[in-house]
C-alpha positions as semicolon CSV with decimal commas, in nm:
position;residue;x (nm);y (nm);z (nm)
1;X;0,000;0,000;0,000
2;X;0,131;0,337;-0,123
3;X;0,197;0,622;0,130
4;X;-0,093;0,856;0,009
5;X;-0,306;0,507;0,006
6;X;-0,212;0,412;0,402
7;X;-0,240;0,787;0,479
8;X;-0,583;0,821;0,351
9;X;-0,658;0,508;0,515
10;X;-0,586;0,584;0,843
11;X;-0,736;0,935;0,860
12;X;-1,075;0,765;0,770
13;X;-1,026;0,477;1,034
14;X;-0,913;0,726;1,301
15;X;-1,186;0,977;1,210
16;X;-1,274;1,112;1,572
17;X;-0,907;1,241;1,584
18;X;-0,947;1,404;1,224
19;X;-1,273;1,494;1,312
20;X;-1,156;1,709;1,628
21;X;-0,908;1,811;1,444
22;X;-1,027;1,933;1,106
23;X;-1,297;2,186;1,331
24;X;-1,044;2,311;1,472
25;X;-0,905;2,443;1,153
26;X;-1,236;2,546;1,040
27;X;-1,297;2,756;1,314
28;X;-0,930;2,898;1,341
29;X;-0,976;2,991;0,921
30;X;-1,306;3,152;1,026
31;X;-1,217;3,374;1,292
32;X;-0,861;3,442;1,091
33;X;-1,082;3,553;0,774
34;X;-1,334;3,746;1,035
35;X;-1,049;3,989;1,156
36;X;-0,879;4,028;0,849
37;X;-1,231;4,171;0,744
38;X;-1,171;4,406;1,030
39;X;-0,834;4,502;0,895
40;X;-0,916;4,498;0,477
41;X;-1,204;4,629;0,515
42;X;-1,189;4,983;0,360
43;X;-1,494;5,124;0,563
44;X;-1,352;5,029;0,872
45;X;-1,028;5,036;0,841
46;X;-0,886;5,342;1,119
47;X;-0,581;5,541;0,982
48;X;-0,265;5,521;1,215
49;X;-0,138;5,829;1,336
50;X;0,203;6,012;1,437
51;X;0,282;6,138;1,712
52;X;0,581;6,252;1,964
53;X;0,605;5,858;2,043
54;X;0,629;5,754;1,701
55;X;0,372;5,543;1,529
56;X;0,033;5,489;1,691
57;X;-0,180;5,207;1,555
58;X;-0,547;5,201;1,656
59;X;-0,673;4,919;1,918
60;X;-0,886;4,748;1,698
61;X;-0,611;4,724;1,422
62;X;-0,346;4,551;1,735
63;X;-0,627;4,324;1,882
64;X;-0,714;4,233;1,496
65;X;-0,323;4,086;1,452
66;X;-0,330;3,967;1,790
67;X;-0,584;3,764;1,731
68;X;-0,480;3,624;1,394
69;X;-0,155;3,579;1,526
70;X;-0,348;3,360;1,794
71;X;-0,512;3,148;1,563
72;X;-0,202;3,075;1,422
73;X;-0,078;2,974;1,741
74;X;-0,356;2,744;1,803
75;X;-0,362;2,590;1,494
76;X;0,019;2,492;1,498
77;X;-0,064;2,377;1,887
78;X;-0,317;2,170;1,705
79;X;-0,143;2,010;1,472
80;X;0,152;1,913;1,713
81;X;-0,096;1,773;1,916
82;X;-0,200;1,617;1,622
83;X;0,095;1,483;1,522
84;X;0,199;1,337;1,911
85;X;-0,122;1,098;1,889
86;X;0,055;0,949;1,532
87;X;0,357;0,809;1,658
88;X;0,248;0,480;1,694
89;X;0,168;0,491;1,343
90;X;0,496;0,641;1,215
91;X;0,686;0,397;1,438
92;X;0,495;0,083;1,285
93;X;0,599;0,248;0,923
94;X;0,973;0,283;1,004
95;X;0,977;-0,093;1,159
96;X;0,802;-0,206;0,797
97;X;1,128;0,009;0,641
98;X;0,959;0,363;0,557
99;X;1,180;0,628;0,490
100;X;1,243;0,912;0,730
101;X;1,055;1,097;0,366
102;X;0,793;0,866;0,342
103;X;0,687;0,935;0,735
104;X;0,690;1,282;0,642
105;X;0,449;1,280;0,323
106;X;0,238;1,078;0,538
107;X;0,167;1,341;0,803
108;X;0,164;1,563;0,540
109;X;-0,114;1,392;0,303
110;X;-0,267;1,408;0,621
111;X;-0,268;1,752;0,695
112;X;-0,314;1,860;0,322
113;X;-0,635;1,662;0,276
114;X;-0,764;1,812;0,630
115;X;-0,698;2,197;0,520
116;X;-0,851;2,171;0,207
117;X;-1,182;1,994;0,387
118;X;-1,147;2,305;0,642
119;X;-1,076;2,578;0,463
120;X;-1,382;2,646;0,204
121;X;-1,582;2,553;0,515
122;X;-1,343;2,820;0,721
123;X;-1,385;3,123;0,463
124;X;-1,751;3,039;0,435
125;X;-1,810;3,045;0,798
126;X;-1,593;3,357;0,809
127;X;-1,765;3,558;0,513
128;X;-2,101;3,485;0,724
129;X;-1,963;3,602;1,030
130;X;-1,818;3,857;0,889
131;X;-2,113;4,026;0,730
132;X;-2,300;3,965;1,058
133;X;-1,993;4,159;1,258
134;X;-1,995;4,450;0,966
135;X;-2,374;4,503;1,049
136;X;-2,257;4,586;1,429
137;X;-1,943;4,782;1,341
138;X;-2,112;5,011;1,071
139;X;-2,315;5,235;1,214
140;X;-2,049;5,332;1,501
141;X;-1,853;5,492;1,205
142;X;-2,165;5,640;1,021
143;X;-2,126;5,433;0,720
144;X;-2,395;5,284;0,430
145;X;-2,252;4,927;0,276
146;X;-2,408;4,663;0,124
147;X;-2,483;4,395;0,339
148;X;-2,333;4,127;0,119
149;X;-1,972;4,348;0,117
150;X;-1,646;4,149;0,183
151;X;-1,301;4,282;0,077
152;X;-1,127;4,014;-0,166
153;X;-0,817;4,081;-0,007
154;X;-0,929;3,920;0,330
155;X;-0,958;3,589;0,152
156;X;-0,621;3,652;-0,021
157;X;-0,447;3,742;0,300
158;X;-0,633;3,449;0,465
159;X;-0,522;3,192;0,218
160;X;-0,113;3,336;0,220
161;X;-0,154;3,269;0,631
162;X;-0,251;2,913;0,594
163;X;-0,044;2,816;0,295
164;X;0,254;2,944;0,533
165;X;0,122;2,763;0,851
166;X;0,143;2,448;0,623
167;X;0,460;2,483;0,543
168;X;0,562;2,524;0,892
169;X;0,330;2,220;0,953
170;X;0,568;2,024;0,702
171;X;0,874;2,153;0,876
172;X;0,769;2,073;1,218
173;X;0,641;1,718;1,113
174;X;0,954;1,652;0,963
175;X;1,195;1,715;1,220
176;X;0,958;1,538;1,457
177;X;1,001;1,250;1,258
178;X;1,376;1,284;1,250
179;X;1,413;1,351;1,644
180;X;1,233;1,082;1,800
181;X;1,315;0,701;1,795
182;X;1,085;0,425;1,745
183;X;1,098;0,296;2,110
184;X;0,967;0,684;2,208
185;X;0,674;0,667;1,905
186;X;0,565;0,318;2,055
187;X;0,564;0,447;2,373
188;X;0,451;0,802;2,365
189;X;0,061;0,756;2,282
190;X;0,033;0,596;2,673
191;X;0,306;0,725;2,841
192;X;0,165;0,869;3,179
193;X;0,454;1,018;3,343
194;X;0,587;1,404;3,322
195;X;0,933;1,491;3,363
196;X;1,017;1,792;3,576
197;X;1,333;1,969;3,353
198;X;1,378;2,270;3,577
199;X;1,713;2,337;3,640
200;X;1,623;2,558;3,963
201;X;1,346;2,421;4,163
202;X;1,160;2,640;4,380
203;X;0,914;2,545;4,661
204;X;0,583;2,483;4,589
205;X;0,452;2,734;4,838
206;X;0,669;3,065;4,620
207;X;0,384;2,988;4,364
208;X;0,109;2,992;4,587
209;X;0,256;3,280;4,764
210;X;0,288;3,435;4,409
211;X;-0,075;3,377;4,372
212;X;-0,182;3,534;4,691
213;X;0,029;3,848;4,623
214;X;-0,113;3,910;4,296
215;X;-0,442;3,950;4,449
216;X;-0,327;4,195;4,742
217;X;-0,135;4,388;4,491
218;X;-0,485;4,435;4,315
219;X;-0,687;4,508;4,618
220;X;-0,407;4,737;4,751
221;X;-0,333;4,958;4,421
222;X;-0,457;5,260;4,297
223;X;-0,703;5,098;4,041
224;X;-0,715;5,133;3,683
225;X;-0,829;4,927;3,400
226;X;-0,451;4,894;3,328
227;X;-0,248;4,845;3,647
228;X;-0,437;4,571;3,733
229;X;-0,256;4,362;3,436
230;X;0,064;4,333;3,629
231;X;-0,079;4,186;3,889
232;X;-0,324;3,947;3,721
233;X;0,006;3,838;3,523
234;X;0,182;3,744;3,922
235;X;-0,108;3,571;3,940
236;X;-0,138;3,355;3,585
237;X;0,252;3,294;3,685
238;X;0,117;3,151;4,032
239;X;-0,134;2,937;3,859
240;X;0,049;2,739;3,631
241;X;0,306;2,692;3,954
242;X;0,035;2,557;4,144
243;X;-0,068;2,332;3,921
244;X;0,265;2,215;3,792
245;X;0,417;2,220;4,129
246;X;0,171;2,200;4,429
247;X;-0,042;1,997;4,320
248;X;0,182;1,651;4,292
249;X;0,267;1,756;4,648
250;X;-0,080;1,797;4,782
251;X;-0,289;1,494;4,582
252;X;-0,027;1,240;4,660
253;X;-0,101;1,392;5,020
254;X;-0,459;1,360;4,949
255;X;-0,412;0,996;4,771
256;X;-0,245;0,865;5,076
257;X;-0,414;1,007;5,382
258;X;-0,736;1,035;5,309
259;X;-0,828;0,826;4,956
260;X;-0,598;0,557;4,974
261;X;-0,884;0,294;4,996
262;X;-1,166;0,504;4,822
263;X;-1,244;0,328;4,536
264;X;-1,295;0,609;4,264
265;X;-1,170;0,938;4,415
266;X;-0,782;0,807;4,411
267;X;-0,813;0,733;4,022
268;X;-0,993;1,013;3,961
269;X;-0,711;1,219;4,126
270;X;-0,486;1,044;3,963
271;X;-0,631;1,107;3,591
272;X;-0,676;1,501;3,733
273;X;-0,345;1,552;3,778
274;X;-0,212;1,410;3,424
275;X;-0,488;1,602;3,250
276;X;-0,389;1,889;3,415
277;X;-0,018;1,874;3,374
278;X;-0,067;1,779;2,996
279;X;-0,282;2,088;2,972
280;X;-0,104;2,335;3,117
281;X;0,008;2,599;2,838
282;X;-0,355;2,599;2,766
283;X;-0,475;2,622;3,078
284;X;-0,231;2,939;3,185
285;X;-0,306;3,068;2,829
286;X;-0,701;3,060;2,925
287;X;-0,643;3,261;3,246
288;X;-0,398;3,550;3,131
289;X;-0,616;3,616;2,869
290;X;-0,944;3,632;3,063
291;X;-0,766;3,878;3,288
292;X;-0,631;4,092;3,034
293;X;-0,912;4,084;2,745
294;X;-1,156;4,178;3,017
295;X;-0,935;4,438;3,100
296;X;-0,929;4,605;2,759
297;X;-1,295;4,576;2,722
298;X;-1,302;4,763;3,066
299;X;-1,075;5,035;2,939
300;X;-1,290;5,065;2,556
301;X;-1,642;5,133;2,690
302;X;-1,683;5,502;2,544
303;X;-1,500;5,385;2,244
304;X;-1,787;5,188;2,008
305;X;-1,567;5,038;1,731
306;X;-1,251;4,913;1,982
307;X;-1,521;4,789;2,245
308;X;-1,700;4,578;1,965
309;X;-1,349;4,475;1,896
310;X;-1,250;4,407;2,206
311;X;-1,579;4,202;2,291
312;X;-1,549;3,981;1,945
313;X;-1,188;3,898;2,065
314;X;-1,253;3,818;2,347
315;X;-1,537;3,561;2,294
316;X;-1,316;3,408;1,976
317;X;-1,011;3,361;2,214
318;X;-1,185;3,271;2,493
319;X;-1,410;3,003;2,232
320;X;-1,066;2,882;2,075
321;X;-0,909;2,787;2,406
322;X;-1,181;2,604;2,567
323;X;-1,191;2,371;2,208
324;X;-0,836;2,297;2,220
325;X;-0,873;2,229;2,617
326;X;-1,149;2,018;2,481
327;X;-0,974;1,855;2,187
328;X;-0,660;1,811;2,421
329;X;-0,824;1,637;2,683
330;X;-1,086;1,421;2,483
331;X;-0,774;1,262;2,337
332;X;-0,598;1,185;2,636
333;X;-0,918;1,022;2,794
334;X;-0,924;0,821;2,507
335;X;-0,631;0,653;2,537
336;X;-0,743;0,534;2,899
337;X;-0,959;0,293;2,713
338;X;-0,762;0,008;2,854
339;X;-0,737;0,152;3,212
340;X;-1,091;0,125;3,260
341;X;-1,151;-0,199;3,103
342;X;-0,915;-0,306;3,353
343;X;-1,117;-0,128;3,602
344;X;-1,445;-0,335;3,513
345;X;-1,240;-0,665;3,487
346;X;-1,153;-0,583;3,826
347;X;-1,504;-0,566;3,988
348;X;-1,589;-0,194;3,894
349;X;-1,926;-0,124;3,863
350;X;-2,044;0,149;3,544
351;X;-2,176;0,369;3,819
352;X;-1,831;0,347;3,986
353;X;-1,702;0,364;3,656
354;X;-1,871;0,670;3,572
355;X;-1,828;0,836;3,905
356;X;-1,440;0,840;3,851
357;X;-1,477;1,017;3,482
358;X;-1,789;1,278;3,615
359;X;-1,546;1,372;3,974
360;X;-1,212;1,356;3,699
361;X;-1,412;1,609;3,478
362;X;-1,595;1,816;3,668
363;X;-1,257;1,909;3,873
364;X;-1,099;1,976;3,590
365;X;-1,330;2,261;3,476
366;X;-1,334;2,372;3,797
367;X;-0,953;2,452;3,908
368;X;-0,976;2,579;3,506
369;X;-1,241;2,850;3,593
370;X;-1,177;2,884;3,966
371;X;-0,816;3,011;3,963
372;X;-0,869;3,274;3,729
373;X;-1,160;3,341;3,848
374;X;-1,094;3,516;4,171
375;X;-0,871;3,770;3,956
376;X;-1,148;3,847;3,744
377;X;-1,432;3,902;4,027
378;X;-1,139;4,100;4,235
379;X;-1,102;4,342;3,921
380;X;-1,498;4,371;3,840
381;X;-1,555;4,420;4,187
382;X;-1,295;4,772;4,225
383;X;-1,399;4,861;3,897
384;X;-1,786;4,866;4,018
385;X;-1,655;5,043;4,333
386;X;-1,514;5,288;4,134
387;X;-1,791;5,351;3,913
388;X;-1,610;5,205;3,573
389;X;-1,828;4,911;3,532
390;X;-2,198;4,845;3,580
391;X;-2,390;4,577;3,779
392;X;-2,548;4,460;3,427
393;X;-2,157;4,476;3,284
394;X;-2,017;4,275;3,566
395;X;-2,316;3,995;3,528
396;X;-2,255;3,948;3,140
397;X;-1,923;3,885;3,203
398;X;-1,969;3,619;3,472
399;X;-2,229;3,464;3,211
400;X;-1,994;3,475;2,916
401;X;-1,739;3,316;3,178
402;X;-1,923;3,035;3,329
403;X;-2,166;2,939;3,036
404;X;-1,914;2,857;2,771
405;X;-1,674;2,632;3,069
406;X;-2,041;2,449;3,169
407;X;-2,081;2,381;2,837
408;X;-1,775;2,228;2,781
409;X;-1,718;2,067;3,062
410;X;-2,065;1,848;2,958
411;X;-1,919;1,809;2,638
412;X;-1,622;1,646;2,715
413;X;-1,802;1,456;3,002
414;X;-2,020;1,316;2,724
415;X;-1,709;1,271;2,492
416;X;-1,522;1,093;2,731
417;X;-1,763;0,869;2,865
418;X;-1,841;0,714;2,584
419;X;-1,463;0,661;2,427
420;X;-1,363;0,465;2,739
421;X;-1,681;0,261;2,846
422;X;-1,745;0,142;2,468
423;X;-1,493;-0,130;2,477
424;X;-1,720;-0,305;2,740
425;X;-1,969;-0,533;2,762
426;X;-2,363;-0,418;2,775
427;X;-2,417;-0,605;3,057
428;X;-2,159;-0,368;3,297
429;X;-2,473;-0,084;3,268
430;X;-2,698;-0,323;3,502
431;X;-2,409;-0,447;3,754
């Protein structure tokens, strides 16, 4: 069987990981076409400026290449993702005497056949969007378009950023290929152990105490919209600490004094901490830009075009980062197929079964949201006191918080209850 042939193959056999995967570029090539809209677009494109500091670009032209820049970002993170849950794969085709090129093209049929399936659906979903956005954006600079008006040079500009991502797709793929041995590709899809590289360790309580003092620093300072960014940045610092750090310290505490004969809380705490670990960038991603896009939608409220801005960015980010927490985790709990088998050959009931995934998941989301969380409602709360915000303001932002993390969080619960328990028997629902 030819390379293109087996590649082909295997994406259709593995389709929940293409699947996953293939939205993910869809949505990233909508919301990349959606702000280059913002930045093409001739009616609502603002004009920089000059001034004694130089060059001043307006907000909602930065945030626009922010933003694109991020979906970049999350669509390489994607694809190296991706490409970690192939190995087995690349290792059986270098035992069968595939060449180090032939590995390559296959990751890279791969990826090729997947962009071209996302992208019309991408620019379609972003032309739609992006109409719907202009309709908002308009009349806040007094202007009279067409409804149906998209500048052909966001779809050229869209289509350059991909065909480059690609190509850095290609690059990354192959030196992945060339790096890693087959004994680490066969080993690598159920590895459950994390190496800690620092070469200075610290103790775990510095990052809790780095938590802590980001939060006095915010109750303590002079508030604006804008200090408080320092301090929520102590804080994101603190959080991935914690979780990196503290918490092996305080669930193998946990495990052993208190769970060590529980039957479902010391596997649950067990599959908490790997999930965590493994989704850490994305986790301390999530809460510095919760802090900080709130933040700028804090400082833009007399300013109509930067606040719609502001608002659309921070709903896209916010959106993107929950579906690769999603896509990341759904495809670690999948490979625990085996564990719980094991699990049920060992006497576990499906309600025990299921209470270890619902406690595993519903954690997860929590220390996600919670973290951050006390940031955000310590920065709403001064700005209320200080008569920035609004009562009404403050409550759409803890729904446009909590909604989209419930949501989630009952997606994956769904998602991940049925990719480990299908393996068993139909009789384990009644036992």
């Amino acid at each position: 069987m030819g390379t293109f042939r087996f590649s082909m193959h295997m994406l259709k056999k593995e389709y929940q990981k293409s699947l996953i995967y293939t939205l993910t570029l869809c949505l990233t090539i909508a919301v990349t076409f959606l702000f280059y809209n913002i930045i093409d677009n001739t009616y609502l494109l603002e004009v920089a400026t000059f001034s004694a500091q130089g060059l001043v670009l307006p907000l909602s032209t930065i945030l626009a290449f922010l933003v694109i820049i991020f979906c970049g970002f999350m669509i390489v993170f994607a694809n190296n993702f991706y490409i970690s849950r192939k190995t087995k794969e690349i290792a059986i085709m270098t035992i069968s005497g595939a060449s180090y090129f032939g590995s390559t093209l296959y990751l890279f049929y791969q990826n090729l056949v997947m962009t071209m399936i996302a992208f019309p659906i991408g620019i379609g979903v972003g032309m739609i969007s992006s109409m719907i956005m202009n309709q908002f954006i308009y009349p806040f600079v007094d202007a009279v378009v067409p409804f149906y008006y998209i500048p052909l040079n966001a779809i050229g500009d869209t289509v350059i950023c991909i065909v480059v991502l690609i190509f850095a797709q290609l690059i990354y793929a192959s030196g992945f290929v060339y790096r890693k041995d087959i004994p680490y590709m066969l080993s690598q899809e159920k590895s459950n152990t994390l190496e800690d590289h620092r070469i200075i360790r610290l103790p775990s309580f510095l990052y809790i105490f780095a938590y802590v003092i980001g939060i006095v620093m915010i109750l303590t300072v002079d508030y604006t919209p804008t200090v408080v960014l320092f301090p929520c940045v102590i804080g994101v610092l603190g959080i991935t600490g914690i979780i990196r750090h503290y918490f092996p310290i305080l669930f193998k505490r946990l495990k052993n004094k208190r769970f060590l004969n529980h039957p479902t809380k010391l596997i649950s705490l067990s599959n908490l901490y790997y999930s965590l670990r493994r989704a850490l960038m994305l986790i301390g991603l999530y809460a510095l830009s919760t802090v900080t896009m709130i933040g700028i939608i804090i400082t833009q409220q007399n300013s109509p075009r930067e606040l719609v801005t502001a608002s659309i960015g921070f709903v896209v980010i916010m959106g993107l980062l929950l579906i690769s927490i999603i896509y990341k985790y759904c495809m670690e709990a999948s490979s625990r197929r085996i564990l719980f088998y094991n699990l049920y050959k060992l006497g576990y009931s499906y309600k025990q079964l299921i209470k270890i995934i619902r406690e595993e998941v519903l954690w997860f989301y929590l220390i996600i949201i919670g973290l951050p969380f006390v940031y955000i409602v310590a920065n709403l709360i001064l700005a209320f006191n200080y008569q920035v915000v609004t009562l009404n303001f403050i409550l759409i932002m803890f729904v446009a918080l909590l909604v989209p993390v419930i949501i989630s969080s009952l997606f994956t619960y769904t998602f991940y209850k049925k990719s480990v328990l299908k393996t068993m028997e139909e009789g384990v629902r009644y036992e």
